[in-house]
PLY file of the C-alpha trace (Angstrom):
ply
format ascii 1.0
element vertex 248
property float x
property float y
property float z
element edge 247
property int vertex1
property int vertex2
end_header
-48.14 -6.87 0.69
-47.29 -6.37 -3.03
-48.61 -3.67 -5.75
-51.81 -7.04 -6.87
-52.42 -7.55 -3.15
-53.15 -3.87 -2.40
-55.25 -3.44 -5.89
-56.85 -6.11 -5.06
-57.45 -4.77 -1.25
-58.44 -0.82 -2.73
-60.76 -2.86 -5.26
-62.63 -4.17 -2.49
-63.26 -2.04 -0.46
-64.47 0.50 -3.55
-67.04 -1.98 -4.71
-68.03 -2.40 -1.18
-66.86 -6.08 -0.85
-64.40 -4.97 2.02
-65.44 -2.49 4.99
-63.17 0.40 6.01
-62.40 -1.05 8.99
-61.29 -4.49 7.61
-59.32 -2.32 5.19
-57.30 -0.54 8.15
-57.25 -4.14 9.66
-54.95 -5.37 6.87
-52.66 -2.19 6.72
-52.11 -1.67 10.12
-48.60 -2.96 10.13
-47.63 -1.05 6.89
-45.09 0.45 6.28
-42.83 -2.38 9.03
-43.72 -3.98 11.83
-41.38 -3.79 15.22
-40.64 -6.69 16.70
-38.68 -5.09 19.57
-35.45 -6.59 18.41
-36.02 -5.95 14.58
-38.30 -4.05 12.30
-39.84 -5.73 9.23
-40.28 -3.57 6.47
-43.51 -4.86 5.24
-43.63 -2.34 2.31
-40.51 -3.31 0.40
-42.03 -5.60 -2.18
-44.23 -2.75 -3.15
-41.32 -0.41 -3.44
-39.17 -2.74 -5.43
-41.00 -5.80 -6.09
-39.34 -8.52 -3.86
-40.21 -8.49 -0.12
-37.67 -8.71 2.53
-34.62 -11.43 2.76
-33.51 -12.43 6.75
-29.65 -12.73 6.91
-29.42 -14.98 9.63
-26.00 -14.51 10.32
-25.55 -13.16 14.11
-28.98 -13.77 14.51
-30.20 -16.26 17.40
-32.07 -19.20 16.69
-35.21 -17.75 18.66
-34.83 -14.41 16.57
-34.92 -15.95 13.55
-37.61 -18.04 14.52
-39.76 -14.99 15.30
-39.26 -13.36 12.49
-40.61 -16.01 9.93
-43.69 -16.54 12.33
-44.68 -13.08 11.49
-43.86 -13.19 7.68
-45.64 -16.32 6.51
-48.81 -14.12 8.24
-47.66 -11.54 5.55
-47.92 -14.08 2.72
-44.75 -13.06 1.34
-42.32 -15.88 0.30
-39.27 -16.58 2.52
-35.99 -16.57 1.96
-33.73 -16.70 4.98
-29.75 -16.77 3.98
-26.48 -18.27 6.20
-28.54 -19.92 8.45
-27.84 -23.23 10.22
-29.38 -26.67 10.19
-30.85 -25.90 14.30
-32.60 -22.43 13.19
-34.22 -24.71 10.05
-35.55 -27.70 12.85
-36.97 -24.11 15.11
-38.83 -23.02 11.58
-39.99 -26.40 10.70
-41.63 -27.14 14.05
-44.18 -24.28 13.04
-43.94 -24.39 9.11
-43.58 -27.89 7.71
-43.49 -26.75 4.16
-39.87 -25.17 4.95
-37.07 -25.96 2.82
-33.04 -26.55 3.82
-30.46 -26.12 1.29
-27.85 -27.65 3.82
-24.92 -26.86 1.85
-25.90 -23.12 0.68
-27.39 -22.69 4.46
-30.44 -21.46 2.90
-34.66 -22.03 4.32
-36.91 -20.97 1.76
-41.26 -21.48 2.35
-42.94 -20.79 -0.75
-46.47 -18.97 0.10
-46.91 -17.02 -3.41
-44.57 -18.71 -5.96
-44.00 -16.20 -9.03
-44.32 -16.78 -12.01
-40.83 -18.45 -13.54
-39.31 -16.35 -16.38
-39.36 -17.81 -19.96
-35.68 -16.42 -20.02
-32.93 -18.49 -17.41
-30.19 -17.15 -15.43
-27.06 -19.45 -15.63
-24.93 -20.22 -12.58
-21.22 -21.12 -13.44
-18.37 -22.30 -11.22
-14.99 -22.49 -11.32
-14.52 -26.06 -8.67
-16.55 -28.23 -6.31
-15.17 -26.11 -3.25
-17.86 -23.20 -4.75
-20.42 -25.13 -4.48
-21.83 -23.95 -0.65
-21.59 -19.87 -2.88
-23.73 -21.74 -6.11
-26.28 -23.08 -3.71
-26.94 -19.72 -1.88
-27.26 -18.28 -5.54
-29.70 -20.78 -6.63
-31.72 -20.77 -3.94
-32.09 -16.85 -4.14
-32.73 -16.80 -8.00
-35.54 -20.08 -8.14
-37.61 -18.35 -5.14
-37.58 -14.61 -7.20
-39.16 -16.85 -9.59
-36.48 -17.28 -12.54
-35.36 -20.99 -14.82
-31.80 -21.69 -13.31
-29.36 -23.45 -14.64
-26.25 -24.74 -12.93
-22.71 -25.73 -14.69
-20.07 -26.78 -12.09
-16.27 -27.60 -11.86
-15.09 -25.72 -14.79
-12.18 -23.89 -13.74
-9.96 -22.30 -15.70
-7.33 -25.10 -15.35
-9.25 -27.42 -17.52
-10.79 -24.65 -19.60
-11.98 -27.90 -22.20
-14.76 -28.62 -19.91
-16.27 -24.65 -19.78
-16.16 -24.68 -23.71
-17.86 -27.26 -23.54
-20.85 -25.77 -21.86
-20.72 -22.77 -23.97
-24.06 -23.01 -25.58
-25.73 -23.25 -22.28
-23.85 -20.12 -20.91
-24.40 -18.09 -24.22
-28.24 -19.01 -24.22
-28.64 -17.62 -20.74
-29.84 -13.76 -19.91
-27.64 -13.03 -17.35
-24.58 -15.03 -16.20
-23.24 -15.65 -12.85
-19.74 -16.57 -12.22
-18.25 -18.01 -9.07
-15.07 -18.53 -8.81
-12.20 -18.63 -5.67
-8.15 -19.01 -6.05
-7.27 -16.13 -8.61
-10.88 -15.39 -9.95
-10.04 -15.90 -13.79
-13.14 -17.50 -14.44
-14.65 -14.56 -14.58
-13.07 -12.73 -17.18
-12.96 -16.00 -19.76
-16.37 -16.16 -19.39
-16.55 -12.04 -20.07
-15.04 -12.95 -23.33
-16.64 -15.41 -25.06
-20.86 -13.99 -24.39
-22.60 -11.08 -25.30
-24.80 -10.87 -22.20
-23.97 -9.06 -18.50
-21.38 -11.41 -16.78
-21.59 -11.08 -12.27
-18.75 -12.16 -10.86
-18.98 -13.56 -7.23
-15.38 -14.06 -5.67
-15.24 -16.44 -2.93
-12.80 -17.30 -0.68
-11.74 -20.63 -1.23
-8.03 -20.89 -2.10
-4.91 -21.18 -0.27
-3.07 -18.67 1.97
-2.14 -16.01 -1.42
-6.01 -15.96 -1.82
-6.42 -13.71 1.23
-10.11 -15.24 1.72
-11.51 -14.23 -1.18
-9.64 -10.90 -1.59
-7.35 -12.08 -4.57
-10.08 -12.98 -7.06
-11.93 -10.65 -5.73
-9.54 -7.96 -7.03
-8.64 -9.90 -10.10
-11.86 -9.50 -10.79
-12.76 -5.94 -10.31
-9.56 -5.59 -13.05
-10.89 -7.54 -15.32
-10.16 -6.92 -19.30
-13.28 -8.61 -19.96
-16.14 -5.78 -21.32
-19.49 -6.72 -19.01
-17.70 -7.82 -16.34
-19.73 -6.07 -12.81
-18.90 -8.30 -9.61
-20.49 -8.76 -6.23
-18.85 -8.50 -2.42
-16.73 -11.83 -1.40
-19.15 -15.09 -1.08
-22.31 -13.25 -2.21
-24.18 -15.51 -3.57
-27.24 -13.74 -2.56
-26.15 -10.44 -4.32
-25.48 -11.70 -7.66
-28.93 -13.73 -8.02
-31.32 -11.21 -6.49
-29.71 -8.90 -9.36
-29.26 -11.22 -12.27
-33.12 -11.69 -11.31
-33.80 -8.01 -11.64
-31.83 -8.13 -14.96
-33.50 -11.17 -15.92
-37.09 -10.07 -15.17
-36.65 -6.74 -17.10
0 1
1 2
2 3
3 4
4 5
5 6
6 7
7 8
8 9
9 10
10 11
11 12
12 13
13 14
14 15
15 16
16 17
17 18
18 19
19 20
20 21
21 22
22 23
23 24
24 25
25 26
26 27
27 28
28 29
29 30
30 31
31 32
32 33
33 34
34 35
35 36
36 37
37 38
38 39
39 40
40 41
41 42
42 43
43 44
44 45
45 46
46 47
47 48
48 49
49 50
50 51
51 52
52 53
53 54
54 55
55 56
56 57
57 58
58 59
59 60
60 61
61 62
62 63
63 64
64 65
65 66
66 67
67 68
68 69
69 70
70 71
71 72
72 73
73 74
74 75
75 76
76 77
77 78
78 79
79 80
80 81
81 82
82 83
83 84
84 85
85 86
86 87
87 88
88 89
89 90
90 91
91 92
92 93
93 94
94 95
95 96
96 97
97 98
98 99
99 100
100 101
101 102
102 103
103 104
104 105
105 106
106 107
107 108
108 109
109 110
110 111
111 112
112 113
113 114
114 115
115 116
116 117
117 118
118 119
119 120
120 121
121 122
122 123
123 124
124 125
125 126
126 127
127 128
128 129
129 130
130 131
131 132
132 133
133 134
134 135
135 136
136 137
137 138
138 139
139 140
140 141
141 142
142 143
143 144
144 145
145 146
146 147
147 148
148 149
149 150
150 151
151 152
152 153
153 154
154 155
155 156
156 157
157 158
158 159
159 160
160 161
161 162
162 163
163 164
164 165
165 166
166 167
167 168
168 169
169 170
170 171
171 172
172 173
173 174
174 175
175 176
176 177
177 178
178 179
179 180
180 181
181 182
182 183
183 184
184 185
185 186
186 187
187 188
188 189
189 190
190 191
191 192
192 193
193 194
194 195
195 196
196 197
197 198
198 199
199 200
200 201
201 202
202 203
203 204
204 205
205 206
206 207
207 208
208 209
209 210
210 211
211 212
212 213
213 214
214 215
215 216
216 217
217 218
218 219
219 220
220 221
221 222
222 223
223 224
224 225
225 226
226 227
227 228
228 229
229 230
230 231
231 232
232 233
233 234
234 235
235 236
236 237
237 238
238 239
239 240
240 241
241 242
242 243
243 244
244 245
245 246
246 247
């Protein structure tokens, strides 16, 4: 339930269009709900405006399952991250409308689509072997409602093709960079805007890469001004705030 739905709800029930009891009918499972093996906070997209993301990592297929059964009764739109192709065929046997981004591992079902922002986030990469990291990022930022736009393979080791994109990247709000091997992506791409630059490391890159853990320290030290980053392949991270950033 969201800050319009319980309005809406209050309105009712003041103007005598909704009973008391039909009222207390609809709250009952705020502020969460327990499913015995998880508790569903039902109240966070009142408290900070997007309701609650399933990381479907660890997770069983049946888990999962249950857990999107009782959130498209919430109306809330779903976004379920790292989750394979066999949890998508358990959610789609109950919600056809579900999505699969196979190569970000994403399911998204689209109950209440917001709004899209007149502003756009932009998503750039540093090589094709980012691309599962872009996808999870893309997902996250179309379903919290914002214009996305993608610009792939260009890596700092044919820095012709980024310049190339540069009015793209420099008409954006908010820039994400992903980048793997040493991370430099990042700080080019701190130089040459004036807008707030999130840098998602990931760990693609040979053994010197440490799985993420060179770029991700190359770019923490970045001499680029603007530069924040995210935690290693969080994809996830860096949309859902480049959407808060956007949406201000």
């Amino acid at each position: 339930m969201n800050y319009n739905d319980l309005k809406k709800l209050l309105n009712n029930v003041q103007n005598q269009n909704t009973s008391v009891d039909d009222a207390i009918e609809q709250l009952k499972d705020l502020p969460f709900k327990d499913l015995g093996f998880a508790i569903i906070d039902n109240h966070r997209e009142l408290r900070v405006g997007y309701p609650e993301v399933i990381y479907c990592e660890g997770k069983t297929v049946d888990q999962v399952k249950d857990i999107v059964k009782f959130m498209l009764t919430t109306k809330n739109n779903i976004l379920a991250t790292r989750a394979t192709e066999e949890m998508f065929l358990s959610v789609r046997d109950f919600a056809p409308e579900a999505q699969f981004n196979c190569l970000g591992k994403v399911i998204t079902i689209e109950q209440s689509p917001l709004p899209k922002t007149d502003s756009y986030i932009v998503i750039v990469s540093a090589g094709t072997s980012d691309l599962p990291v872009v996808e999870e990022a893309k997902e996250t930022a179309l379903i919290l409602g914002n214009q996305v736009k993608v610009i792939t393979d260009v890596g700092v080791a044919g820095i012709h093709r980024l310049f190339a994109r540069l009015d793209v990247i420099r008409g954006a709000k908010v820039v994400i960079v992903i980048a793997g091997m040493e991370g430099a992506l990042a700080s080019v791409v701190g130089g040459l805007v004036d807008k707030p630059v999130i840098a998602v490391p990931t760990s693609v890159g040979y053994g010197a890469n440490f799985n993420g853990l060179s770029p991700l320290l190359s770019m923490l030290n970045s001499c680029a001004s603007g530069v924040s980053v995210v935690n290693i392949d969080n994809g996830f991270g860096a949309a859902y705030t480049a959407s808060m950033i956007n949406r201000l």
